[in-house]
Wavefront OBJ file of the C-alpha trace (Angstrom):
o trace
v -35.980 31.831 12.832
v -37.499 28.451 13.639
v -36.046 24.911 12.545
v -38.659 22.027 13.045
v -37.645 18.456 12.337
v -39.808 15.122 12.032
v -38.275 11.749 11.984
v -40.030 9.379 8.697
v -37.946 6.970 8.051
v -40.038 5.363 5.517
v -39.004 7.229 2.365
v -35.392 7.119 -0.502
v -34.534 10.394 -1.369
v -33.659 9.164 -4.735
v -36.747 8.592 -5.388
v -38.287 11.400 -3.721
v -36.474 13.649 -6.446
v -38.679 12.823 -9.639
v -41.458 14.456 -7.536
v -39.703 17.557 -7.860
v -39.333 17.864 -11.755
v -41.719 20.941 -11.897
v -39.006 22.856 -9.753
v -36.299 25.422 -11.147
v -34.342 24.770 -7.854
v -33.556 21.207 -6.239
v -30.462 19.659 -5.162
v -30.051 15.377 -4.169
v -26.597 14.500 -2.215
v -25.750 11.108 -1.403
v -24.236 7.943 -1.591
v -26.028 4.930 -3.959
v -23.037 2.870 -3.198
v -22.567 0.500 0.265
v -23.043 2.588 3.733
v -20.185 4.156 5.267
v -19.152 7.249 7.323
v -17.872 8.775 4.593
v -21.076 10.035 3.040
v -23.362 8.322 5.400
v -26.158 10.959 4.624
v -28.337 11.463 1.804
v -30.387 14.948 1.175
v -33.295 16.253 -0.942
v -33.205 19.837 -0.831
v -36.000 22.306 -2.245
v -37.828 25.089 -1.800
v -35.237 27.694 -1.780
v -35.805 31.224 0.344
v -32.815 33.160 -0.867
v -30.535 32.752 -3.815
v -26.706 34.006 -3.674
v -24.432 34.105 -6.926
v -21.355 35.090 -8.301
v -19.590 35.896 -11.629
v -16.012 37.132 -11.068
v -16.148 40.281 -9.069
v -19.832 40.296 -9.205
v -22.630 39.020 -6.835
v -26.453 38.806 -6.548
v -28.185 37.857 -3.313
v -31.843 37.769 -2.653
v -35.431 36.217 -2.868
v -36.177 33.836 -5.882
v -36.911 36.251 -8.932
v -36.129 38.953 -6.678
v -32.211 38.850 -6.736
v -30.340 42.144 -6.430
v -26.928 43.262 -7.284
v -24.144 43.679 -4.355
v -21.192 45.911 -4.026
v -17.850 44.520 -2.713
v -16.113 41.313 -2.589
v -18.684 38.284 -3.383
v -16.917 36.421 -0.632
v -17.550 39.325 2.152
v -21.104 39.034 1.459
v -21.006 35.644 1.451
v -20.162 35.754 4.869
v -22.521 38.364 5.709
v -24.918 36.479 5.000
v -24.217 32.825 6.564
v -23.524 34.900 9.808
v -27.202 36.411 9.354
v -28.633 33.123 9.173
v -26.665 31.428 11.763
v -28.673 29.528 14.455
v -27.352 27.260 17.237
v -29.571 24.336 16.296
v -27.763 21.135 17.769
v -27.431 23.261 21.120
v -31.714 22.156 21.367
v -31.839 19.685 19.096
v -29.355 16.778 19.444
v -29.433 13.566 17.288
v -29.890 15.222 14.429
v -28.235 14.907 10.468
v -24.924 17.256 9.919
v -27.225 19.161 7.382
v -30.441 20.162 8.837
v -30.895 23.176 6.064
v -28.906 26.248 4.742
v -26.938 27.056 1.651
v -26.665 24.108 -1.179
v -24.969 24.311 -4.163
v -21.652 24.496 -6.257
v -18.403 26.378 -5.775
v -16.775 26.892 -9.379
v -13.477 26.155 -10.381
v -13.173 30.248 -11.442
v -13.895 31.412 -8.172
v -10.456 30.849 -7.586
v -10.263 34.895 -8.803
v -11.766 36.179 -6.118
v -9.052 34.520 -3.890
v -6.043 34.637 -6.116
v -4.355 37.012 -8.862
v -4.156 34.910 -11.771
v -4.094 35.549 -15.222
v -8.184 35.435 -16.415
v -7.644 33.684 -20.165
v -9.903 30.971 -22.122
v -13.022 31.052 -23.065
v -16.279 30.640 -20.904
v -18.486 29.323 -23.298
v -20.884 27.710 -20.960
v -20.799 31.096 -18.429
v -21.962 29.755 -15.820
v -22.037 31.618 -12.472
v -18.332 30.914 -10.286
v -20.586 30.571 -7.479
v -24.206 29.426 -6.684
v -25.760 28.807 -3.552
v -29.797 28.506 -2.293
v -30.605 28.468 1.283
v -33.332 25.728 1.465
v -36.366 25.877 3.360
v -37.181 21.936 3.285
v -34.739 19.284 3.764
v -35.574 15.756 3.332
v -32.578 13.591 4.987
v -31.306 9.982 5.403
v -28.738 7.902 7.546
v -27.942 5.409 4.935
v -26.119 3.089 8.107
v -29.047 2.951 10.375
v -32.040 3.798 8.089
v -33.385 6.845 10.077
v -35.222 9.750 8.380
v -36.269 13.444 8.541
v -37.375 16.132 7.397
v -36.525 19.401 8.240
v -38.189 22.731 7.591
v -36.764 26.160 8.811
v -39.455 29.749 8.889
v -38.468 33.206 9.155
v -41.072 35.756 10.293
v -41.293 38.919 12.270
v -42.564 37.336 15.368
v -41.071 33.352 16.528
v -44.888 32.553 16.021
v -44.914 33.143 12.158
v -41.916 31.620 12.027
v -42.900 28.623 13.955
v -46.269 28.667 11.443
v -43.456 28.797 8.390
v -41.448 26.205 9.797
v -45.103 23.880 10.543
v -46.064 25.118 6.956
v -43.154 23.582 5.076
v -43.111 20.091 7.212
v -46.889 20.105 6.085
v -46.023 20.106 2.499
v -42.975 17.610 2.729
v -45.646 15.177 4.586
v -47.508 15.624 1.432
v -45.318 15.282 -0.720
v -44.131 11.667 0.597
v -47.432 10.339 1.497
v -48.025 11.071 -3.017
v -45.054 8.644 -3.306
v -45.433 5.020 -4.221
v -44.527 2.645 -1.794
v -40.706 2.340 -1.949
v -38.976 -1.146 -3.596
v -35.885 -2.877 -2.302
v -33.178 -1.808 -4.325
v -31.608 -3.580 -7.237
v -28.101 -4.707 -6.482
v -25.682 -5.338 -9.630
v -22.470 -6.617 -10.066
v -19.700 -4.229 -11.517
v -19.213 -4.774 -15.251
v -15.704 -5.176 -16.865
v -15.583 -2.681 -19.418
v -12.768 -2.620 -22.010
v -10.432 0.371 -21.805
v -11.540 3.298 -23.626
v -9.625 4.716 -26.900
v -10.502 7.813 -28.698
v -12.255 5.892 -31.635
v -14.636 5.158 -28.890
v -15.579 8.827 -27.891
v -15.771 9.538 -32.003
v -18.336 7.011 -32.307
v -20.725 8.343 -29.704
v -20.553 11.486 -31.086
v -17.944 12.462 -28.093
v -16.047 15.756 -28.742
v -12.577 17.205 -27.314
v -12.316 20.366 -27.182
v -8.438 19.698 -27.429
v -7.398 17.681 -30.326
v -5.003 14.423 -28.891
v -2.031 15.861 -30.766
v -2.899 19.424 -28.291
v -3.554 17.626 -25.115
v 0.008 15.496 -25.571
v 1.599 19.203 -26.281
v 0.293 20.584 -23.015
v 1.498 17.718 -21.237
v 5.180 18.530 -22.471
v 4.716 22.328 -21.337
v 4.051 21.121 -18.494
v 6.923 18.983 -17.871
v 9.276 21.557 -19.369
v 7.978 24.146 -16.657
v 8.444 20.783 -14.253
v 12.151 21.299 -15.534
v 13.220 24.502 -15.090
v 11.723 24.805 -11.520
v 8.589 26.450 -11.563
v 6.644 23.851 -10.177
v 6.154 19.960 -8.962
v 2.655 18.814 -10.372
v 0.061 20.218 -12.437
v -3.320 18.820 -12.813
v -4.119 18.673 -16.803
v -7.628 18.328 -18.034
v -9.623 18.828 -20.922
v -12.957 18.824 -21.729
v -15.498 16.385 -23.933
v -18.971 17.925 -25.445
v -21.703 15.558 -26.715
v -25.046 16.699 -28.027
v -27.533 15.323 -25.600
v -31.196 15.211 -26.382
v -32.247 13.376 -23.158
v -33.413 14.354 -19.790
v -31.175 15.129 -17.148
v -32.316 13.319 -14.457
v -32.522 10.146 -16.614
v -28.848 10.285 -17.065
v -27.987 10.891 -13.651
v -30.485 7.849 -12.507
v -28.072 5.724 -15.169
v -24.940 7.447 -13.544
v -25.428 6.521 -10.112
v -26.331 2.926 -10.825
v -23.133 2.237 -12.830
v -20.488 4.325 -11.303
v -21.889 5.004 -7.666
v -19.650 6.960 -5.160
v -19.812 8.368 -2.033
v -20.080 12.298 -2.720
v -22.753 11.660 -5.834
v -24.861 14.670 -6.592
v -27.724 16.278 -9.041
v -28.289 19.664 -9.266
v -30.351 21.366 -11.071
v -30.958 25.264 -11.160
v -32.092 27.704 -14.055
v -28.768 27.952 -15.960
v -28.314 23.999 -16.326
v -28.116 20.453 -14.978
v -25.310 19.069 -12.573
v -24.871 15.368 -12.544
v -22.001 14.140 -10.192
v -20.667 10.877 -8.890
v -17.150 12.575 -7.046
v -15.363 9.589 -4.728
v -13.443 12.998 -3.427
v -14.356 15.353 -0.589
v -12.591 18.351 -0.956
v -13.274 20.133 2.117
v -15.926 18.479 5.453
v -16.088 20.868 9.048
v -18.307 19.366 11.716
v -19.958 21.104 14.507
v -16.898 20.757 16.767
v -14.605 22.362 14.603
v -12.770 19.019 12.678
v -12.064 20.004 9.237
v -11.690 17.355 7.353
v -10.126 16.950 3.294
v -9.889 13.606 1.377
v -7.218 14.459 -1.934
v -7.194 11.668 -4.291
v -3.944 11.380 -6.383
v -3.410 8.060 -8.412
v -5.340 6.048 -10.716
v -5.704 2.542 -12.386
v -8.613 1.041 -14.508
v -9.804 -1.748 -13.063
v -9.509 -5.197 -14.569
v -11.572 -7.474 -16.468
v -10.481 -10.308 -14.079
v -10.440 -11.353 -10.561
v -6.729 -11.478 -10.941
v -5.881 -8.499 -13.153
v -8.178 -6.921 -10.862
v -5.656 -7.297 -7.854
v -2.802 -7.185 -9.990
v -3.561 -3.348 -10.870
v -4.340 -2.842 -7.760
v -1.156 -4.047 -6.368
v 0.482 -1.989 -8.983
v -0.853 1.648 -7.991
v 0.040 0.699 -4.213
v 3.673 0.273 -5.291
v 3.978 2.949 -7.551
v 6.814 5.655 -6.166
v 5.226 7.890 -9.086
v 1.777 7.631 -7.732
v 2.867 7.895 -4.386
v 4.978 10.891 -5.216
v 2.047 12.739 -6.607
v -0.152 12.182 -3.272
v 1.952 13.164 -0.945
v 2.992 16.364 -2.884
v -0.237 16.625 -2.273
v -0.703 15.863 1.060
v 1.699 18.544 1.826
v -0.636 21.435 -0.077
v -3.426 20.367 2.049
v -1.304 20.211 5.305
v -0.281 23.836 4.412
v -3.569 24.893 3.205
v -5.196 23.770 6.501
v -2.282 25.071 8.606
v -3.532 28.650 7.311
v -6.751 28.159 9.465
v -6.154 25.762 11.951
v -5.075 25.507 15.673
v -0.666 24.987 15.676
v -0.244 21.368 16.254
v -3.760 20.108 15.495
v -3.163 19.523 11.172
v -2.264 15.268 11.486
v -2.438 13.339 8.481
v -4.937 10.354 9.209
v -4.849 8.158 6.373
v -1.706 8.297 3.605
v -1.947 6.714 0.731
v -4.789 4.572 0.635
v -6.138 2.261 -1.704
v -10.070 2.381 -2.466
v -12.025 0.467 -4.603
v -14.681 2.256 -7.377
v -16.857 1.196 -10.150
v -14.125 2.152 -12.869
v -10.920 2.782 -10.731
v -8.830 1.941 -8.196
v -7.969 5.384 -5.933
v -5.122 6.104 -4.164
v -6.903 8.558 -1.033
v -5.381 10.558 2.084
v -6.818 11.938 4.700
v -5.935 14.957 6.732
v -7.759 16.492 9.582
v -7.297 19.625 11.625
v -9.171 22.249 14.574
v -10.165 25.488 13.034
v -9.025 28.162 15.134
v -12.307 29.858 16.684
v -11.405 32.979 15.014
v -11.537 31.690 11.609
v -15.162 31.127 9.565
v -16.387 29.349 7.007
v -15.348 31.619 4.326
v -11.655 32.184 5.960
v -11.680 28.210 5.599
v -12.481 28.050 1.952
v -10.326 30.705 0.814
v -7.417 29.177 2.123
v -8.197 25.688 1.212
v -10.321 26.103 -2.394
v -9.851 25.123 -5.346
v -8.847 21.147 -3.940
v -5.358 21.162 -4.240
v -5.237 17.744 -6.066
v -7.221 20.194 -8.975
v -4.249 22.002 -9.039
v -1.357 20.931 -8.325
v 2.183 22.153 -6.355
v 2.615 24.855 -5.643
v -0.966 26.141 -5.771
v -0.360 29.342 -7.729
v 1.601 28.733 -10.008
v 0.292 25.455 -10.930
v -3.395 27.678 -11.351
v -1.357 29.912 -13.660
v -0.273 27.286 -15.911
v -3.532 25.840 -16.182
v -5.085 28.921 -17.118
v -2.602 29.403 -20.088
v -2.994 25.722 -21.169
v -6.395 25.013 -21.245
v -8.347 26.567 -23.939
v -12.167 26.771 -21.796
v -13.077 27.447 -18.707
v -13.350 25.003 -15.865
v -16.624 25.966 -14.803
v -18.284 23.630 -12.085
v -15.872 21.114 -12.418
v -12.717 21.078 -10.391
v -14.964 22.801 -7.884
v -17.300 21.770 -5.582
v -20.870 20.586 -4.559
v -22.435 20.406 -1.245
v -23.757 22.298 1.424
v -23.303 24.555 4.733
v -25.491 24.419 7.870
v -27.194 26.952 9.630
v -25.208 25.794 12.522
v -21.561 26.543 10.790
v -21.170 22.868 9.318
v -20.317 21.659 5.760
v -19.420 18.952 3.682
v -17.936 19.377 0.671
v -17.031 17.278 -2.949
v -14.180 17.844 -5.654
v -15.970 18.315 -8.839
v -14.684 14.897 -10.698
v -16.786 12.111 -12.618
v -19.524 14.649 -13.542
v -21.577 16.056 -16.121
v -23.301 19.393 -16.839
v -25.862 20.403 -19.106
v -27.021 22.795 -20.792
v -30.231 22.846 -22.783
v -28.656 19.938 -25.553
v -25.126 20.113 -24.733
v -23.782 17.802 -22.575
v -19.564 18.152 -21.017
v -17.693 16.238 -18.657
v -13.907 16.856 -17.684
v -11.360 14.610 -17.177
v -7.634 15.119 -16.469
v -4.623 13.685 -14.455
v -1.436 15.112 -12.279
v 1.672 15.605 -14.873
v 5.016 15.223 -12.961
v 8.529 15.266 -14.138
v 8.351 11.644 -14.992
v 5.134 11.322 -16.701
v 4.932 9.705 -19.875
v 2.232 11.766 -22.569
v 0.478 8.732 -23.935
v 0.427 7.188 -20.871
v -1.209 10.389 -19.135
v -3.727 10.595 -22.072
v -4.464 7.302 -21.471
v -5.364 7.946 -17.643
v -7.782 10.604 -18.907
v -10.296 7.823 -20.718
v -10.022 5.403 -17.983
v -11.375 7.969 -15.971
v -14.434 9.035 -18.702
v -15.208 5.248 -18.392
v -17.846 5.300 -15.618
v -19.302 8.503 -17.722
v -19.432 7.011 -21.081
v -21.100 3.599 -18.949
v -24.113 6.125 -18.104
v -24.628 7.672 -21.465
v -24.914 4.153 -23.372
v -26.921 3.068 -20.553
v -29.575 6.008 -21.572
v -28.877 5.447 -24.833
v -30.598 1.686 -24.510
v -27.504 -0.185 -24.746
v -25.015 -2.363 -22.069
v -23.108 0.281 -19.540
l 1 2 3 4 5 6 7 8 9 10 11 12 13 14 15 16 17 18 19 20 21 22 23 24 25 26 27 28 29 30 31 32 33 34 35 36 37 38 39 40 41 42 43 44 45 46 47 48 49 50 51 52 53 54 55 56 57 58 59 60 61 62 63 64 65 66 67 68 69 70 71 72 73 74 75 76 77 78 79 80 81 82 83 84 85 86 87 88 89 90 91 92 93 94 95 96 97 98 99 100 101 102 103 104 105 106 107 108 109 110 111 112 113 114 115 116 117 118 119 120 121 122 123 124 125 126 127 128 129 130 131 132 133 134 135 136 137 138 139 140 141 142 143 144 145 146 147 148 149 150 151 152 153 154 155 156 157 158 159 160 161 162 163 164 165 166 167 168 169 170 171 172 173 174 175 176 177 178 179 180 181 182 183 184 185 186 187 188 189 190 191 192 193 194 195 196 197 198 199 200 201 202 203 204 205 206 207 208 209 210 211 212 213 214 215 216 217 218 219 220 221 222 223 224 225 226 227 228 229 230 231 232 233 234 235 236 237 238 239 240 241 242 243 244 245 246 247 248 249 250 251 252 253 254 255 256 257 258 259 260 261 262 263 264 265 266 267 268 269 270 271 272 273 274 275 276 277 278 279 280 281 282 283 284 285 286 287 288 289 290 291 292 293 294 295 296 297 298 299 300 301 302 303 304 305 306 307 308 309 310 311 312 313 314 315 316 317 318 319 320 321 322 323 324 325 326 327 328 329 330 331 332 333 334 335 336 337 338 339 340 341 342 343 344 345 346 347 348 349 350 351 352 353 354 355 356 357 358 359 360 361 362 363 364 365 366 367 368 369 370 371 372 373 374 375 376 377 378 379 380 381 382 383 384 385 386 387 388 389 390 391 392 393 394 395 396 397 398 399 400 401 402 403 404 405 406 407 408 409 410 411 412 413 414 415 416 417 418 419 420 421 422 423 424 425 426 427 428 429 430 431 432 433 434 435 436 437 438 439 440 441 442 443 444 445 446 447 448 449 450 451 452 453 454 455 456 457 458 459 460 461 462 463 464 465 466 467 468 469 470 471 472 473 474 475 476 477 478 479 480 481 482 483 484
């Protein structure tokens, strides 16, 4: 296995992706918003070696077109196969990106089956696989803070020559495929628009579908709080989901959704079964080559304001809110536990409680908590004891999962899950599945939901759901030719 890297700074990987609209397999991660750590890096990813899926208790690993079925637990193989590819590359190559090439993709919301027994009820109308990951041969990268570029190519062959000539081969083609790019423009900066708040009349009049009437959704919310009652559980994270028929391209609405609703974990995906479009402020799940896992739950929400004033003022009002602040740090705990299942005793510290960040469409109320992952533990010990993102659940875990399943009528599918990526070297940043759309062929869903607690009032919760479809419905009448 050889990994060969070139530094070109001179290219946006947002742009680089329309050059790839002839390919069944490509995958963009990054940040359109301001430059910070927290997703610093932006990827193009393409050419796919080796494809691995998974549909409940079944998997298929392999070549492109050349996929075969295994036997087993999908997860096993899973990690079969990241240890087969595993190479020490920041041991001889320091300085470069966290992702330098490996396995890209999504981790669905129903892969929660293969790591818990719950109840398997709804429908999955869009059947889409639980899991899908490529291992990409040709990685275009770019430090968003100081402007530096690469792109990395990795070649497999018998002998290290042929895969060095692999390796050369692929950085050959990426050279090409930059130098057919227009030169790049300075991009446009625009001010956040104030938006009124959504109400379902809205939705109705873009054609916007539940697939949950109102009167259903409120319903749900009161089986939730009666289960609240008698003891069962703390929190359960409600959602339901919105269809539209969709007759443009994907990419076109993804190129709207990042420019009026950017954030930090913002993804497109697209693969044979359908499109991906994401814009997640959340990272469910980060590990960096020393071992720091990393997990950002968001729990509490306000619109933001029309005005400079009622701006701050709703603001001010999620920072004092016990309820909000209830619901993170029931949170918080989950994640603390979650992590404690993996990491070094003593080493789980939360780093950040109850923050307040700014986004396009919402003020977020974020923790942070970071831990050392016991050698003995890999990648796929982490994410079974960590996934799904416990703030797309609830407390505790289990049972909150259970509820879900008997309460929502479809399938979760990619959302609730996550997008993002593992190194060859063993590191991995990963999103929660929130503020996103997938398609398929004309139909277009997004998700949308909010924590129920003891003291949450129906309307009010209902409520939370369209301020968060805001930034989404923004992108779709930006395609559609009118004002986001």
């Amino acid at each position: 296995m050889a990994v060969e890297a070139i530094a070109d700074p001179g290219f946006d990987p947002h742009r680089l992706l329309a050059s790839f609209d002839d390919q069944r397999y490509v995958a963009l991660l990054e940040n359109p918003g301001l430059p910070t750590e927290f997703g610093r890096y932006s990827y193009i990813c393409a050419d796919p070696f080796w494809l691995f899926r998974s549909k409940r208790e079944r998997a298929w690993s392999g070549p492109p077109d050349a996929e075969r079925e295994l036997e087993g637990d999908p997860l096993a193989a899973l990690g079969d196969l990241l240890r087969r590819y595993r190479c020490g590359v920041d041991r001889w190559r320091p300085g470069l990106p966290p992702f330098c090439g490996g396995a890209v993709g999504y981790l669905g919301y129903e892969l929660l089956y293969l790591i818990e027994s719950i109840p398997d009820l709804g429908r999955d109308d869009l059947a889409l696989p639980d899991l899908d990951l490529w291992f990409t041969g040709l990685v275009f990268a770019k430090d968003q803070q100081t402007g530096a570029g690469w792109i990395l190519a990795t070649g497999f062959g018998e002998t290290d020559g042929q895969a060095q000539a692999q390796a050369n081969a692929r950085l050959t083609s990426g050279r090409a495929r930059l130098a057919s790019l227009a030169p790049s423009q300075p991009p446009r900066s625009q001010a956040r628009v104030a938006r009124p708040r959504l109400r379902e009349r809205d939705l109705l009049a873009r054609g916007i579908t539940a697939c949950v009437d109102r009167r259903a959704y409120l319903d749900a919310i009161d089986q939730v709080k009666q289960a609240i009652l008698a003891g069962k559980v703390f929190e359960v994270c409600l959602t339901q989901r919105f269809d539209l028929q969709f007759e443009g391209a994907g990419r076109a609405l993804y190129d709207a959704l990042r420019q009026v609703n950017p954030a930090p974990m913002t993804a497109y995906l697209r693969l044979p079964e359908g499109e991906v479009l994401s814009s997640s402020p959340e990272r469910c799940l980060s590990l960096d080559r020393a071992g720091v896992v990393e997990t950002r739950p968001i729990k509490g929400t306000r619109p933001r304001g029309a005005t400079p004033e009622r701006d701050q003022a709703l603001r001010t009002e999620l920072a004092e809110s016990e309820k909000d602040r209830a619901e993170n740090l029931m949170i918080v705990d989950l994640a603390r536990n979650d992590l404690g299942k993996v990491c070094r005793f003593g080493s789980v510290a939360v780093a950040e409680l109850c923050a307040i960040e700014a986004y396009e469409y919402t003020w977020q109320m974020v923790s942070t908590i970071r831990g050392v992952v016991e050698d003995r533990h890999d990648i796929v010990a982490l994410l079974r004891a960590v996934f799904p993102g416990g703030s797309m659940t609830g407390a505790p875990k289990v049972e909150a999962m259970k509820i879900i399943d008997r309460l929502e009528p479809t399938k979760r599918g990619v959302f609730s899950g996550s997008i993002g990526y593992i190194d060859f070297d063993g590191a991995m940043d990963w999103s929660i599945v929130i503020r996103t759309f997938v398609k398929k062929g004309p139909l277009l869903t997004f998700h949308v939901g909010g924590a129920i607690v003891a003291d949450s009032d129906p309307e009010d919760e209902y409520q939370e759901t369209l301020d968060k479809a805001n930034g989404l419905v923004a992108a779709i009448d930006l395609v559609a030719g009118g004002e986001p």
